[in-house]
C-alpha positions in Angstrom: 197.6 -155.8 -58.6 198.3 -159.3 -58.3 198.5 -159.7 -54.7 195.4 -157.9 -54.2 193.6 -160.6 -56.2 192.9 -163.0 -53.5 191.7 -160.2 -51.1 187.8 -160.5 -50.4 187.4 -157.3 -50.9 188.7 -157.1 -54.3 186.5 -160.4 -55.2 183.5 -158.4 -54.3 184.4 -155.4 -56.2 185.1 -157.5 -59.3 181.8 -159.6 -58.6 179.4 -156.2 -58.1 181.6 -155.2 -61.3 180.6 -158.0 -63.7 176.5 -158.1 -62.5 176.9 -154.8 -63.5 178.6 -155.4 -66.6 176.4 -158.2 -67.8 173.1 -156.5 -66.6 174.3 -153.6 -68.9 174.5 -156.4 -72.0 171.4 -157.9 -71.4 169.2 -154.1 -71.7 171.9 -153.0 -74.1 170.2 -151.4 -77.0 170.6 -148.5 -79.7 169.1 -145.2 -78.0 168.0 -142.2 -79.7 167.0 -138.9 -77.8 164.9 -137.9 -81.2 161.0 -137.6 -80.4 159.3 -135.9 -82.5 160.1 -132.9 -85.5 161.0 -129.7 -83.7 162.8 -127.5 -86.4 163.0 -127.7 -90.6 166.8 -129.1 -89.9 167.9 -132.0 -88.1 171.6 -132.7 -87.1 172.1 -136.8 -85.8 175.2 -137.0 -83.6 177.2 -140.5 -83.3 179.6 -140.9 -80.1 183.0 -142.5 -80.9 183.9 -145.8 -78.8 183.9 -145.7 -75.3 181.8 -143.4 -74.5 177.7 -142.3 -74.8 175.4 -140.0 -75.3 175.8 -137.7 -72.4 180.2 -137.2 -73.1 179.4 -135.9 -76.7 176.6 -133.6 -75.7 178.9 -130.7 -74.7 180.5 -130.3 -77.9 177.6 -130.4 -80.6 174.9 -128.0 -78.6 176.2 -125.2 -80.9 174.4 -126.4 -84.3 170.8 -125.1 -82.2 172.8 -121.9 -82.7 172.3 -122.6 -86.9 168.8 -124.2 -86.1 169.2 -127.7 -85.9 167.5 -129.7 -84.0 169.9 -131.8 -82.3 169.7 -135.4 -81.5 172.1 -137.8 -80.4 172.4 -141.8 -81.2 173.9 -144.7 -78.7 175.2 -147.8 -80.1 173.7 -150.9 -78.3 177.4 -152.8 -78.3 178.5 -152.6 -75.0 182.1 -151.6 -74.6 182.2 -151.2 -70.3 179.7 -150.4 -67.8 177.5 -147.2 -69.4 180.5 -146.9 -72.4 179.5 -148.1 -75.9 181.2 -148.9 -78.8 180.3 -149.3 -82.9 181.3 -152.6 -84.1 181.8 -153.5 -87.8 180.4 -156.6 -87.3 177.0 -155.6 -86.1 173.5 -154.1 -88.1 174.1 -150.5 -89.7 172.4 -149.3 -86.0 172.1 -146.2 -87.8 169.8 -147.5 -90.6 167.7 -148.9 -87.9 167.4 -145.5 -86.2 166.3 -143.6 -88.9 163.6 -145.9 -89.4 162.3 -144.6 -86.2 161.9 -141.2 -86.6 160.4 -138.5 -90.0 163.7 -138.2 -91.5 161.9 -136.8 -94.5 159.7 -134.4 -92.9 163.1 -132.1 -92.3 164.5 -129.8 -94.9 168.0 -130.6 -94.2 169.5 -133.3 -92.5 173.2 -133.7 -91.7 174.8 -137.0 -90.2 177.4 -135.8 -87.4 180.2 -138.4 -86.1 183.2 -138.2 -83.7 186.3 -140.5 -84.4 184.4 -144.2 -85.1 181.4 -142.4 -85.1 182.2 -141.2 -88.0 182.9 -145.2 -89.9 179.5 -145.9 -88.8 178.4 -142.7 -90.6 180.1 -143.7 -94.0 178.8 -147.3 -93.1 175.4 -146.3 -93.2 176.1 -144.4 -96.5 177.5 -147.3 -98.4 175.2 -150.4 -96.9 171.7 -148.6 -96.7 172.5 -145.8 -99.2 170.7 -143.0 -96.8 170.2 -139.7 -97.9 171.2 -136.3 -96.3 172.3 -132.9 -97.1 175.3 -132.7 -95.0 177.9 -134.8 -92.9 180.2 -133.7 -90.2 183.4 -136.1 -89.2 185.3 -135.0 -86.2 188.4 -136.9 -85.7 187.6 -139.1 -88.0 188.8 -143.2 -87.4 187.5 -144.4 -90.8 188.7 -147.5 -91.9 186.3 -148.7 -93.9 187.4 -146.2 -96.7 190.4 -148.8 -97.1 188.2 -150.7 -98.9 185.4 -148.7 -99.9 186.1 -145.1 -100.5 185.4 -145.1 -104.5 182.3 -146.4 -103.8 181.1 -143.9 -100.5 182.5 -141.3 -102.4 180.4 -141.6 -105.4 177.3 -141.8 -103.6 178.1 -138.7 -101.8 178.8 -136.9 -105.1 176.4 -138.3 -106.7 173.6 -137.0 -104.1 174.8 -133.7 -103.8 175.8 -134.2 -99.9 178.7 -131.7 -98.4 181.1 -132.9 -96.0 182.8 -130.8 -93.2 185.9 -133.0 -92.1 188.2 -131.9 -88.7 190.8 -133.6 -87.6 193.6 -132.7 -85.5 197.5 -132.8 -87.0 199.0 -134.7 -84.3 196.2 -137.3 -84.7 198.4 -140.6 -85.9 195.8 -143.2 -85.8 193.8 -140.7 -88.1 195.2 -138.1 -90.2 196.5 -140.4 -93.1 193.4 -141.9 -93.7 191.8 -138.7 -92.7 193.9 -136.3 -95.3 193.6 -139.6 -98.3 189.7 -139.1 -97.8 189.7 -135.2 -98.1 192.1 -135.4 -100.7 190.2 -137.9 -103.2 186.7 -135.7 -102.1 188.2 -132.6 -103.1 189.5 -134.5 -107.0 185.6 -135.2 -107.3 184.2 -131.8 -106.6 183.0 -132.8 -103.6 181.6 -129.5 -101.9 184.5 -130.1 -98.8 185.7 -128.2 -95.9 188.4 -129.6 -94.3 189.8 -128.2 -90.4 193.2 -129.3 -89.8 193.4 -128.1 -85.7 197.2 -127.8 -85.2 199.2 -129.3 -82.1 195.3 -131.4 -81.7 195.6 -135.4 -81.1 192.6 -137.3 -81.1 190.5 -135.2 -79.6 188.1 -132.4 -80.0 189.9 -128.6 -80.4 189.1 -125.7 -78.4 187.2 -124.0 -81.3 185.0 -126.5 -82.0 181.6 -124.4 -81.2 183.5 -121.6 -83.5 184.2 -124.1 -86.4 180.3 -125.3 -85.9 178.9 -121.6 -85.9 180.1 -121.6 -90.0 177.8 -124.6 -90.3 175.0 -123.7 -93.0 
């Protein structure tokens, strides 16, 4: 890779790159796909990082199965060109979104995340203290239960909100923080469902539409 960096053509690649790159920053913003109210349940999807609206799509289409309307939510932090990222250091973007739209004109409303997705989820929960019915947390990277789970935990208990937690067994950068999450839910009656996908890293398992179909 080295000796390729003085080519021309490689300068142009890397040049076409970065105007694409910083274009991308300067537009960047948080998207939502929500319009208007189309159904008495709304399910709110959060991508994990790298990636955007259109990679996460696939996998939560089967809520419309329970009647939800489903809507998905972009972070504005870019992470590449058309990949997105949450950052901890930024606005609760999800705060800001719900602004936007009749989250109370809905009958239930549940807060869907994949891996740090899913932070930005329990982010939103402890900072802006959001209500909603139900939360979903797929592959969950969660570290900001290191420091605030008592806290996020009460609020969900306290509000009556259920949790459905997957996460996959082989996932080592989050199953113990995963499994310490479920485990201290579950010792405050938490209503908790937790999917533990065998032989499944970070990742998505092949069942997901059939774990989704059992969403009420």
């Amino acid at each position: 890779m080295d000796s390729l960096r003085s080519e021309s053509i490689f300068q142009k690649c890397r040049e076409i790159s970065e105007k694409r790159y910083y274009k991308e920053l300067e537009n960047a913003k948080t998207v939502c796909t929500w319009d208007s109210v189309k159904s008495k349940k709304l399910a709110l999807v959060l991508h994990g990082n790298q990636q955007n609206i259109q990679m996460c799509q696939k996998h939560w289409e089967a809520l419309k199965g329970q009647g939800y309307q489903v809507e998905y939510v972009q972070s504005k932090t870019l992470d590449s060109y058309n990949l997105y990222r949450w950052d901890d250091e930024e606005t609760i973007q999800l705060e800001q979104v719900v602004k936007t739209i009749q989250w109370n004109k809905y009958d239930s409303r549940i807060l869907c995340g994949f891996s740090a997705g899913c932070n930005e989820i329990l982010k939103n929960i402890l900072y802006a203290k959001m209500k909603c019915e139900g939360i979903i947390l797929q592959s969950p990277w969660i570290p900001i239960i290191e420091t605030n789970m008592t806290e996020i935990l009460t609020f969900i208990h306290d509000n009556s909100i259920w949790m459905e937690i997957i996460c996959g067994r082989e996932d080592k950068d989050c199953l113990y923080l995963t499994e310490k999450f479920a485990a201290s839910a579950r010792e405050r009656n938490i209503k908790v469902r937790v999917e533990w996908s065998e032989g499944v890293g970070h990742q998505y398992p092949s069942n997901f539409s059939e774990i989704l179909d059992g969403i009420q």
